[in-house]
Structures are given as C-alpha cells and as structure tokens.
MMTF fields as JSON, N, C-alpha, C and O atoms, coordinates in Angstrom:
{
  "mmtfVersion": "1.0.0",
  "mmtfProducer": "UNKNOWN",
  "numBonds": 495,
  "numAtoms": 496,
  "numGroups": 124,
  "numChains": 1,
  "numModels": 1,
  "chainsPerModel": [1],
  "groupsPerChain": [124],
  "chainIdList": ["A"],
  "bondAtomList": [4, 2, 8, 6, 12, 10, 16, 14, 20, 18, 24, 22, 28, 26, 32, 30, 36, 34, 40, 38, 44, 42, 48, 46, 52, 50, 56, 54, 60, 58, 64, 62, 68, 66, 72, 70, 76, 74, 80, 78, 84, 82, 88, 86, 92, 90, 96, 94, 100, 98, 104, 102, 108, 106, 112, 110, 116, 114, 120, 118, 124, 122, 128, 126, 132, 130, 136, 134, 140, 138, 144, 142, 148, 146, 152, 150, 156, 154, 160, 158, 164, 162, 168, 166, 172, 170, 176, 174, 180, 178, 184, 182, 188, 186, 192, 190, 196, 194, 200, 198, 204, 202, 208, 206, 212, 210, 216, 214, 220, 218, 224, 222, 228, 226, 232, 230, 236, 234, 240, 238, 244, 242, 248, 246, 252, 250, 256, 254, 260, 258, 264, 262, 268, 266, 272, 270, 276, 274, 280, 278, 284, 282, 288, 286, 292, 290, 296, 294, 300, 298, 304, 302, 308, 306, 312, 310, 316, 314, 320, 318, 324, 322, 328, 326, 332, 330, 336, 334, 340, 338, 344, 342, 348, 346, 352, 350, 356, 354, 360, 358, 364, 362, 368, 366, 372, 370, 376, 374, 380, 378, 384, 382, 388, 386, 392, 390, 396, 394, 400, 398, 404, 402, 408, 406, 412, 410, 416, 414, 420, 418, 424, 422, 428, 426, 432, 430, 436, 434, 440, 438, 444, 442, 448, 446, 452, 450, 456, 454, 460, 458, 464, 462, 468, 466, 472, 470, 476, 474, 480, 478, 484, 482, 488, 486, 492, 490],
  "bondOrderList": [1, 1, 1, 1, 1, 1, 1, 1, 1, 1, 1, 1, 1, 1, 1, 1, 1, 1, 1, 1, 1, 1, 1, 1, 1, 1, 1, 1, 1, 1, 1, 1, 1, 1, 1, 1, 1, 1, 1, 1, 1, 1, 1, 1, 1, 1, 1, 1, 1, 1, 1, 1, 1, 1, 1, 1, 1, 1, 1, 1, 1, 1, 1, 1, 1, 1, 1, 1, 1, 1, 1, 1, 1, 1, 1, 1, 1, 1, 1, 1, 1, 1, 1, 1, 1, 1, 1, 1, 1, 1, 1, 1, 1, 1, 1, 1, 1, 1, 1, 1, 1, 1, 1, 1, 1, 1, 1, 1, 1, 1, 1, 1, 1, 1, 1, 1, 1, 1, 1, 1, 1, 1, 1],
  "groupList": [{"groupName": "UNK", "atomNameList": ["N", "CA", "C", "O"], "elementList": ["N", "C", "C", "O"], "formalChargeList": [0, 0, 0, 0], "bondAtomList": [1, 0, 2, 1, 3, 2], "bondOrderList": [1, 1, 2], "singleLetterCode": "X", "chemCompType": "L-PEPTIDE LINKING"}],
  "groupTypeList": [0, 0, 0, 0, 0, 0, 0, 0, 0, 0, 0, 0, 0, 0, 0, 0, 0, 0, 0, 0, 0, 0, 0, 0, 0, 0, 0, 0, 0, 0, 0, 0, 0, 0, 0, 0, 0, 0, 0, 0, 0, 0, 0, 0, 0, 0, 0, 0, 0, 0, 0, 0, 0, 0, 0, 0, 0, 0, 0, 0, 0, 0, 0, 0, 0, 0, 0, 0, 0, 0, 0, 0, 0, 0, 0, 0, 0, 0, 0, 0, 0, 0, 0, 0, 0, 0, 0, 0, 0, 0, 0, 0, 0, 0, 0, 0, 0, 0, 0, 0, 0, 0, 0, 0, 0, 0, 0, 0, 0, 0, 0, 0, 0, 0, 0, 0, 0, 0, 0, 0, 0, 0, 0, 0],
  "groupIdList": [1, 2, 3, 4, 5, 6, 7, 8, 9, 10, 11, 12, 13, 14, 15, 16, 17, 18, 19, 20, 21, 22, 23, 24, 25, 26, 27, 28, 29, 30, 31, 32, 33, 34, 35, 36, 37, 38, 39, 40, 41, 42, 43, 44, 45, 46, 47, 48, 49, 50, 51, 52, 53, 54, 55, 56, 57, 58, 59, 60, 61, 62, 63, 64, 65, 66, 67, 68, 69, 70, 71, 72, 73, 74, 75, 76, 77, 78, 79, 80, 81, 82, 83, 84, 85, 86, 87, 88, 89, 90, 91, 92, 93, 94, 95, 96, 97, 98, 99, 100, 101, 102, 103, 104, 105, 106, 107, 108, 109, 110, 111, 112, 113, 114, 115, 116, 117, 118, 119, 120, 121, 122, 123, 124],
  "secStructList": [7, 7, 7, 7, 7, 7, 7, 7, 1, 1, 7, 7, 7, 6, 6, 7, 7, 2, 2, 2, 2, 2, 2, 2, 2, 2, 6, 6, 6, 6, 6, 2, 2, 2, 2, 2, 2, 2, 2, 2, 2, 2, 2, 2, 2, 2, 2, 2, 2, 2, 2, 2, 7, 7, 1, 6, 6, 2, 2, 2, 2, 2, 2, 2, 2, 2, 2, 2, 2, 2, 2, 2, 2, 2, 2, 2, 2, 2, 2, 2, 2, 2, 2, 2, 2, 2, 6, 6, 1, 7, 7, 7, 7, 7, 7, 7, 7, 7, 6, 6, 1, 7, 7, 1, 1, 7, 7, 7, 7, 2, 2, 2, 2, 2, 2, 2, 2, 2, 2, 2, 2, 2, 2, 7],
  "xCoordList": [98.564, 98.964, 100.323, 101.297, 100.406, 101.494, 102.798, 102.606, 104.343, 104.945, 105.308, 105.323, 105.553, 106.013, 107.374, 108.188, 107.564, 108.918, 109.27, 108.557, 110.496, 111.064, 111.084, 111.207, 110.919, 111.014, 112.339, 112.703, 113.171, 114.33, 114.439, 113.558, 115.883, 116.395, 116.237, 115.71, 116.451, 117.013, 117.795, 118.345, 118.032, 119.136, 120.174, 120.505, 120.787, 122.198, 122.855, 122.155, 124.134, 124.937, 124.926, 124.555, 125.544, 125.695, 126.857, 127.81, 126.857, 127.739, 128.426, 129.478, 126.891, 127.182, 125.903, 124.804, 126.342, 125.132, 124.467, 124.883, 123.145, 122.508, 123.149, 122.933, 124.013, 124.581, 125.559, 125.581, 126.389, 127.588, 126.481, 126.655, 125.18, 124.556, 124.182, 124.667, 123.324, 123.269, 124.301, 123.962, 125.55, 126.822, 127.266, 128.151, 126.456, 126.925, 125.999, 126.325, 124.593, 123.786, 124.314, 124.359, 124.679, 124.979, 126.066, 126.147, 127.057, 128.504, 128.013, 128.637, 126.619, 126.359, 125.542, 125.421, 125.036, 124.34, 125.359, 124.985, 126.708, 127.528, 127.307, 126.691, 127.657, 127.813, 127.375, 127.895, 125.393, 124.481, 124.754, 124.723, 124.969, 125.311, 126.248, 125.638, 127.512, 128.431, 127.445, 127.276, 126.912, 126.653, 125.482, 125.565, 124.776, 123.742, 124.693, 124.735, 125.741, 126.401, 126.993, 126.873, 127.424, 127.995, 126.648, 126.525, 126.209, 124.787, 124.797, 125.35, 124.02, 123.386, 124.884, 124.672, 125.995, 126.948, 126.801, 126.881, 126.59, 126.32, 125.102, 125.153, 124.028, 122.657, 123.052, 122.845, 123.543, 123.646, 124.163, 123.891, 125.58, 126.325, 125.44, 125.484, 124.686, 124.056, 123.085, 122.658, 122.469, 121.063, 121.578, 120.824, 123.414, 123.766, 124.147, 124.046, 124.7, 125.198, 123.854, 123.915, 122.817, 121.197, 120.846, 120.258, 121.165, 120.855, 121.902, 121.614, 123.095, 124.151, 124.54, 124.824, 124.571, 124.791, 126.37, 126.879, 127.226, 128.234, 128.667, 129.896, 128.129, 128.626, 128.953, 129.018, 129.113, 130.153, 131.021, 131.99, 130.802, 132.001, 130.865, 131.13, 129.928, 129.061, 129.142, 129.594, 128.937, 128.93, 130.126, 130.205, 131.135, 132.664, 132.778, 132.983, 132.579, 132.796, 131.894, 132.428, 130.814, 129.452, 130.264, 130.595, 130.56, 130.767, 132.032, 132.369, 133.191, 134.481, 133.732, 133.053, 133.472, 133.241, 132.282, 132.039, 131.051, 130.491, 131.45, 131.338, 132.507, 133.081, 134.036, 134.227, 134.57, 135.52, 134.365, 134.57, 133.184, 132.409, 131.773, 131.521, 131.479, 131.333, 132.912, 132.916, 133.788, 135.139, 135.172, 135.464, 134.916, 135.482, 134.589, 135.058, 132.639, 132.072, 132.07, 131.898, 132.423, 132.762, 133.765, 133.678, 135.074, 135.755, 135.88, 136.884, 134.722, 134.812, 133.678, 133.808, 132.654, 131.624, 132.226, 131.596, 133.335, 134.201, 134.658, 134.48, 135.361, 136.08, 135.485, 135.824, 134.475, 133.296, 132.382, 132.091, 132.13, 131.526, 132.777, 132.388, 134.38, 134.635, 135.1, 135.457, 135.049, 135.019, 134.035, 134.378, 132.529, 131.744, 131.48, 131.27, 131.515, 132.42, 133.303, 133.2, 134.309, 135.277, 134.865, 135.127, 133.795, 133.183, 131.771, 130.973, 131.885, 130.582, 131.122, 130.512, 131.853, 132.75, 132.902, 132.991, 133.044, 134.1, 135.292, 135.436, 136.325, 138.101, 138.259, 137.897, 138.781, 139.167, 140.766, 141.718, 140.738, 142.46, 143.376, 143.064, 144.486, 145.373, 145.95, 146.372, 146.196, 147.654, 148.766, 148.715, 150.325, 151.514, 151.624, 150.772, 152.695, 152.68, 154.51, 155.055, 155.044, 156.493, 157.011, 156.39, 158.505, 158.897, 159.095, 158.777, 159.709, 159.917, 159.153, 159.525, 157.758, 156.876, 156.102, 155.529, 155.851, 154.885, 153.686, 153.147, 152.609, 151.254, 150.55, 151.099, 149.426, 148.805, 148.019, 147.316, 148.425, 147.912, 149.223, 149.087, 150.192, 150.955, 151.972, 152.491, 152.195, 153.25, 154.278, 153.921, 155.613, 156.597, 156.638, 156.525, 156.76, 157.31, 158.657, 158.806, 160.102, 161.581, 161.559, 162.578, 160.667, 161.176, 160.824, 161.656, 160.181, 159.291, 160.496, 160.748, 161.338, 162.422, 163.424, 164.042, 163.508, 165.125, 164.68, 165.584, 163.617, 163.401, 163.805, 165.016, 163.404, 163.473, 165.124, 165.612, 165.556, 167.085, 168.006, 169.115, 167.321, 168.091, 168.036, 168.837, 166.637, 166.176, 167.055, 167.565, 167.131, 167.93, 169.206, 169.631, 170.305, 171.556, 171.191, 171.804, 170.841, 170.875, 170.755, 171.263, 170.093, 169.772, 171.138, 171.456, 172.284, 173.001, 174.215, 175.266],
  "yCoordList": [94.014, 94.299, 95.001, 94.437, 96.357, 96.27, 95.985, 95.583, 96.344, 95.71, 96.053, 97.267, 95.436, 96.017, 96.069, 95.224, 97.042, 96.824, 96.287, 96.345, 95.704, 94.689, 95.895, 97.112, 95.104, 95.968, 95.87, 94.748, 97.028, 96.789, 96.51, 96.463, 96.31, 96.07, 97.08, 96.644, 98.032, 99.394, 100.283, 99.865, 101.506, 102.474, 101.608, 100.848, 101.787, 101.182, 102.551, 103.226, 102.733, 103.591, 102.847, 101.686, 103.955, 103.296, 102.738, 103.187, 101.355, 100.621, 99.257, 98.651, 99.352, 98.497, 97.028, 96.937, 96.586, 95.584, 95.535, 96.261, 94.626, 94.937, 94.103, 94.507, 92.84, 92.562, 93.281, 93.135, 94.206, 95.022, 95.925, 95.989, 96.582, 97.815, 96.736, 96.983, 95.416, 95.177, 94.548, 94.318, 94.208, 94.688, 96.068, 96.391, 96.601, 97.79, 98.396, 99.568, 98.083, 98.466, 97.576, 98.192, 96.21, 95.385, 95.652, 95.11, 96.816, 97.608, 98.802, 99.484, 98.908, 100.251, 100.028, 100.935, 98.635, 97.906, 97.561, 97.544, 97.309, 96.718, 98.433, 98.423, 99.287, 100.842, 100.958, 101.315, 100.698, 100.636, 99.342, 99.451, 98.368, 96.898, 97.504, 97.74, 97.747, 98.665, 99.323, 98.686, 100.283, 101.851, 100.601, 100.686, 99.851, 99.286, 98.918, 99.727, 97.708, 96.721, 97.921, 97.553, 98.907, 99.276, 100.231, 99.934, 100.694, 100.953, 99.904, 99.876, 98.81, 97.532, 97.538, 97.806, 97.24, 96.971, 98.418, 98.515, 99.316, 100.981, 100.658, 101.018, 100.131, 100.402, 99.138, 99.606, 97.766, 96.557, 97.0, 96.616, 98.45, 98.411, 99.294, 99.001, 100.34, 101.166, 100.737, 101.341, 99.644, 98.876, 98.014, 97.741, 97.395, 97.292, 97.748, 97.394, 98.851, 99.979, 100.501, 100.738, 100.603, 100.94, 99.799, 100.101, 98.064, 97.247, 96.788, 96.364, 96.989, 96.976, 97.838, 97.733, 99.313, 100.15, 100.482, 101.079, 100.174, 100.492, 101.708, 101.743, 102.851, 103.916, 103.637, 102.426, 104.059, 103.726, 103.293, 103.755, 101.909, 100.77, 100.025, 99.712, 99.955, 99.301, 99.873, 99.238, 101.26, 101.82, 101.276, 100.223, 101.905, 101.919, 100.389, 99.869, 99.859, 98.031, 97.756, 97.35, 97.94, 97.912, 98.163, 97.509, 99.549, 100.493, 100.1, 100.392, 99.249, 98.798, 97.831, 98.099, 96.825, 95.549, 95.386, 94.234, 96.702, 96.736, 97.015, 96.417, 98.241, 98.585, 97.335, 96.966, 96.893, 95.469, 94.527, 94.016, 94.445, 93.302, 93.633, 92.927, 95.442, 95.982, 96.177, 96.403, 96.07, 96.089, 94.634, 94.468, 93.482, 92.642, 92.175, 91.669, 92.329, 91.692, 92.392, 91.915, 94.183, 94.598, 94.297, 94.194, 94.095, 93.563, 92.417, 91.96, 91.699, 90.36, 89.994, 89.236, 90.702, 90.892, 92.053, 92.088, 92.833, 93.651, 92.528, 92.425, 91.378, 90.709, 89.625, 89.297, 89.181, 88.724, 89.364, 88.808, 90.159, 91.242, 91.093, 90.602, 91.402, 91.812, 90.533, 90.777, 89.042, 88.125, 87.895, 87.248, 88.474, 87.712, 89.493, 89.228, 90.516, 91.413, 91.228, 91.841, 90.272, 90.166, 89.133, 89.108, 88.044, 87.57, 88.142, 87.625, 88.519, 88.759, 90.327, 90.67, 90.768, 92.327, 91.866, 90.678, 92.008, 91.901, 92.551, 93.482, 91.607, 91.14, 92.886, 93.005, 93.958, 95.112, 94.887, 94.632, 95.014, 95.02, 96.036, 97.225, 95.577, 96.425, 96.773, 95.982, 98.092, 98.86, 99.217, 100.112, 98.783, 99.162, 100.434, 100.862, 101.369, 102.537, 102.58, 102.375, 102.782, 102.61, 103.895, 104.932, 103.908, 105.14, 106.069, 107.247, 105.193, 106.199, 106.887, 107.811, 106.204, 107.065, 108.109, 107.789, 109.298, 110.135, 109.991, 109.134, 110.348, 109.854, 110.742, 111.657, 110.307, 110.693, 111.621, 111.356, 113.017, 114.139, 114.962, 116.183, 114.625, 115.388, 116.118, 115.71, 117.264, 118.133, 118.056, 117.818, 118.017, 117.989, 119.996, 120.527, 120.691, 122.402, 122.762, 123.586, 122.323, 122.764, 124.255, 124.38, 125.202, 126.254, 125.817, 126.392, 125.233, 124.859, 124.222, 124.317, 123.442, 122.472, 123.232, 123.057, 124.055, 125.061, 126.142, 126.285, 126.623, 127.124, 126.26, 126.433, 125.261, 124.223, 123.888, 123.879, 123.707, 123.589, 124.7, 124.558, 125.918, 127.684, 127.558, 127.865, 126.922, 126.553, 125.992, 126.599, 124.593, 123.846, 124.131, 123.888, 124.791, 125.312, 127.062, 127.257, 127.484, 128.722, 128.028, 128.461, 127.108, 126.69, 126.401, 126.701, 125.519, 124.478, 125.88, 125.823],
  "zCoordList": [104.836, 106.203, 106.177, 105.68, 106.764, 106.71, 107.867, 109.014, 107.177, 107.996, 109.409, 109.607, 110.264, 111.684, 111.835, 111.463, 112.366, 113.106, 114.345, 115.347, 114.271, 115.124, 116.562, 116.428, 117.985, 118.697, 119.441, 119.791, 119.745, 119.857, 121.275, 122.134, 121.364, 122.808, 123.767, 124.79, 123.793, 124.34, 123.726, 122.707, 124.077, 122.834, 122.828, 123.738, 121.524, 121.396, 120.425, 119.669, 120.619, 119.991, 118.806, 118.632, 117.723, 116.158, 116.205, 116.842, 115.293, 115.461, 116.736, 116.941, 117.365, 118.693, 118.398, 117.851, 118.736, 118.496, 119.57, 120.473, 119.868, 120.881, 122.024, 123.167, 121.84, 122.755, 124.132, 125.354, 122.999, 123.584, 125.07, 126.287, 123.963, 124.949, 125.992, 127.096, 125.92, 127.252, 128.092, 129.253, 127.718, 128.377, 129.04, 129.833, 128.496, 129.158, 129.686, 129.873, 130.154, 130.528, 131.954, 133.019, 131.914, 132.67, 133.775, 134.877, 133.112, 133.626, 134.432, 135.244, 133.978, 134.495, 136.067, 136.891, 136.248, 137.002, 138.441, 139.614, 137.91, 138.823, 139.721, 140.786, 139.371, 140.486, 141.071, 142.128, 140.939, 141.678, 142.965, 144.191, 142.255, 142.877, 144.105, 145.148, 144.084, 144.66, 145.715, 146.754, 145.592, 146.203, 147.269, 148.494, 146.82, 147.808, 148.717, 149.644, 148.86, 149.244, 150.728, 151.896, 150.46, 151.223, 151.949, 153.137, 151.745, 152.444, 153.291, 154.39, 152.637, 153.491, 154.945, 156.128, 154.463, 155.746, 156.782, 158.007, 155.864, 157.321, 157.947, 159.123, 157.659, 157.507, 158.997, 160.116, 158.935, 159.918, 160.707, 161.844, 160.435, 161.361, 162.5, 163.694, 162.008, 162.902, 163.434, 164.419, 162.996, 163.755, 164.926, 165.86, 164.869, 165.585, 167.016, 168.191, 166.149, 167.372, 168.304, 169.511, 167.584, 168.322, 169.171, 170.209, 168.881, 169.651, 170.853, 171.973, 170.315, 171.815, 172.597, 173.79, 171.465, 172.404, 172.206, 173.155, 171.092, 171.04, 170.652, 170.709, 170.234, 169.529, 168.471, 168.259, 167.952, 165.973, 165.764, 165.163, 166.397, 166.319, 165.004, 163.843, 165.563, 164.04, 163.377, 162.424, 163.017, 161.497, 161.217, 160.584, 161.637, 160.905, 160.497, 159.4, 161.734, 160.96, 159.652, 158.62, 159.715, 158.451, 157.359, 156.37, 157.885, 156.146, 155.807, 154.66, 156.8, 155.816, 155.616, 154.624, 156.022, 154.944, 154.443, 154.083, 154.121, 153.091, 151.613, 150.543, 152.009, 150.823, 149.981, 148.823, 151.671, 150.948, 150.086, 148.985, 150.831, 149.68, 148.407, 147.431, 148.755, 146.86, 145.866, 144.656, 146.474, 145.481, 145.048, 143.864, 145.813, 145.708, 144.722, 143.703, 144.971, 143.815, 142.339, 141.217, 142.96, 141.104, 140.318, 139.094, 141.185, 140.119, 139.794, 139.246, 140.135, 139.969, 138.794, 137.833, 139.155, 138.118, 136.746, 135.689, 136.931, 135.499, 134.968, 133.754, 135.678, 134.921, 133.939, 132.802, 134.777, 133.901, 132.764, 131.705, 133.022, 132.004, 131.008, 129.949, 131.01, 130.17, 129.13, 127.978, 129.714, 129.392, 128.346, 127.357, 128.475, 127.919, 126.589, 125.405, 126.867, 125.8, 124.738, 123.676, 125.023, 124.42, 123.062, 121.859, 124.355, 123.492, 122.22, 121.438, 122.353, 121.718, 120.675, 119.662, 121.005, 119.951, 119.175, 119.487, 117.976, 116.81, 117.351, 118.143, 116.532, 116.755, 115.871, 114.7, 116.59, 115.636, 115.211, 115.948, 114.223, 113.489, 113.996, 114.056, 114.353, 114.981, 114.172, 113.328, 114.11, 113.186, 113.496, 114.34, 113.05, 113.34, 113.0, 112.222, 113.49, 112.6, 112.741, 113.825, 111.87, 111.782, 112.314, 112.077, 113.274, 113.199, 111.959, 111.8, 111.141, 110.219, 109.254, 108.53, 109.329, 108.826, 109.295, 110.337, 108.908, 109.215, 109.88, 109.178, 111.091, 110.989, 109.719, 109.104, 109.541, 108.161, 109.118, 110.092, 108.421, 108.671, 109.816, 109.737, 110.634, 111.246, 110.438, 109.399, 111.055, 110.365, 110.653, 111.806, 110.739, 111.028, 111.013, 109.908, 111.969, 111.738, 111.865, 112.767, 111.067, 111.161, 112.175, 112.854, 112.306, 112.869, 114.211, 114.912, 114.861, 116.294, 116.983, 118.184, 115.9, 115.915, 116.466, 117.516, 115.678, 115.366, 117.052, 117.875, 117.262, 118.648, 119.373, 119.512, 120.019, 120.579, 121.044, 122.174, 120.146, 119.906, 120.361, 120.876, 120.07, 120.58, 122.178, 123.061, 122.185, 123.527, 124.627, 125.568, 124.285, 124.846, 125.035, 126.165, 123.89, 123.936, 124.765, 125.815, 124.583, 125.735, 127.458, 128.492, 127.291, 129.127, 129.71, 130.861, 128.43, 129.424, 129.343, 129.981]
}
C-alpha cells in the first residue's frame, strides 16, 4: 500500500507552522468581523429611520456605534490573537549590535563624509 500524505491545514508560508497560519488566517477574519459590525449598525440605523421617519438620524447613529463596536471588538480580539501567537512562535534571539562596530556588510564612504562636511561649513 502505498503511503499517503498527511492532509494539511491550509497554505502556510515556509517556516511558519500550521498554528501561526491559522493565527493569521484568524487576524485576517477580525476585518471582515469589523466591516459586518458596522454595516449591521447602518443597516438598524436606516430600517429605523424607514420605521419612524427620522431622516438620517438613524444611519449616522447606526454607523457611529457600529464603528465604535468594530474597533472595540478588534482590538480586543488583536490582543488576544496576539497573546495566543506569542504563545505558540518560537522565542527569536535578539541581537545587540554595538556602536562601535560596523554592520556586516555597510560601508563607511570618507568622501560622502568630507562632502557632507564642505556642506555643512558653506551653509553656516
């Protein structure tokens, strides 16, 4: 028989595990989440305004506190997301880099310098 392959999660970039992508499939979910929320409050406010008769006192009311209730649950659902991210990443090693060393690969150019400098003393 031969062997099967495992069936995966969904695409994942190289180097991501499948956790991270549905984290981030999950990040990509909150926008949509967002974009409804404030719909739904335009959508009440104008069915309103059609049943009382106010003019676009319902929309406008709808559509602010639709937007206040999609800010308030995305960043509430980012902060969670990035909670359970943090968990689940590997810890990446941080690197110091000293002033006084070079970065690996930058040039230092003395003439760019020495312009620079002609520069500055001609202005003052």
């Amino acid at each position: 028989m031969p062997p099967t392959k495992k069936p995966s999660s969904g695409p994942s970039f190289k180097g991501e595990s499948p956790a991270e992508t549905r984290l981030g499939w999950k990040m990509a979910g909150m926008g949509f989440q967002m974009v409804s929320e404030v719909a739904a409050g335009t959508l009440l406010g104008w069915l309103f305004d059609r049943w009382r008769g106010t003019g676009n006192v319902g929309v406008i009311v709808g559509a602010s506190a639709g937007i206040i209730v999609g800010l308030w649950s995305l960043i509430r659902n980012a902060f969670k997301l990035n909670r359970e991210l943090d968990a689940v990443s590997p810890k990446r090693e941080r690197v110091e880099i000293k002033a006084d060393e070079p970065l690996e690969g930058a040039r230092w150019d003395e003439d760019e310098d020495k312009e620079k400098n002609d520069w500055d003393r001609d202005r003052k």
